[in-house]
C-alpha positions, -999 to +999 in steps of 0.1 A: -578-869+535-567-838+559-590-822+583-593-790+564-599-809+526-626-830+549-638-795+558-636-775+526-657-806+513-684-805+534-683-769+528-689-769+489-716-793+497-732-770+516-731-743+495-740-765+465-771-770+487-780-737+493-775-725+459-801-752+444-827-749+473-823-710+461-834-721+424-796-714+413-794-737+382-750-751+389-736-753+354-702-766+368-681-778+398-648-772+404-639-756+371-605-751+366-582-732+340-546-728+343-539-719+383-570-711+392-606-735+404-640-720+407-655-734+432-690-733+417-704-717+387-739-717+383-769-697+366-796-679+379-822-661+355-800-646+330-774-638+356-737-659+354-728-666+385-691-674+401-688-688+436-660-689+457-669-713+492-646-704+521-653-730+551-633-725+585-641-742+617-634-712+639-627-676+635-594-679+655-581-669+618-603-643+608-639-654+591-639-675+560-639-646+535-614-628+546-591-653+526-597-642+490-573-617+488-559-598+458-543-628+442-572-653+446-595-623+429-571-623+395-572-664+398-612-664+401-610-636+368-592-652+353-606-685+350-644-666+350-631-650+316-616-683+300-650-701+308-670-676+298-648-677+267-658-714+260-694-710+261-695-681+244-711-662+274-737-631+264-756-626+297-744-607+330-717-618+353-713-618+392-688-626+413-699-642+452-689-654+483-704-683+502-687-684+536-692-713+557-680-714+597-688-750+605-683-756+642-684-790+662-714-797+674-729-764+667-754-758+635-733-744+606-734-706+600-734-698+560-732-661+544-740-658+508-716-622+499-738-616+463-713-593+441-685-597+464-658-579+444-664-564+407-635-574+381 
């Protein structure tokens, strides 16, 4: 497996993590529908919750988030919508971040962006 799959792995995990310890309740992993994956969908009260994880081992690139652009938005939408859809969602919706920078030998950094962009 490449480096950065190894990475973006390790990543999820981590953000799976956090979202648990944070009494999120994950209704699915790496949900996908057409084009597009969500990362990790998950419930928290009556709140619907869609996560994008961006992992990066340095910010020689930017940080993590800044790689959900414009088309990765309509992706996330777009499978949001089709899985909300097939479980004939009633309750709120919100769109996150979790941005991971996991350095070598340093203790990972992790940002949870709550209602990161509105569709």
């Amino acid at each position: 497996m490449a480096a950065h799959n190894e990475l973006g792995k390790k990543g999820e995990k981590m953000a799976l993590d956090y979202l648990i310890a944070d009494d999120y309740e994950v209704l699915e992993i790496n949900y996908r529908f057409s084009r597009a994956e969500v990362d990790i969908i998950a419930r928290k009260d009556e709140l619907l919750v869609f996560v994008e994880v961006k992992s990066r081992s340095s910010l020689k690139f930017g940080v993590p988030e800044s790689s959900v652009n414009n088309k990765k938005i309509r992706l996330l939408m777009d499978a949001a919508y089709h899985y909300m859809e097939k479980i004939d969602h009633s309750w709120e919706i919100r769109f996150d971040i979790i941005s991971l920078l996991i350095k070598k030998n340093q203790t990972p950094f992790l940002k949870h962006i709550k209602d990161a962009f509105v569709p």
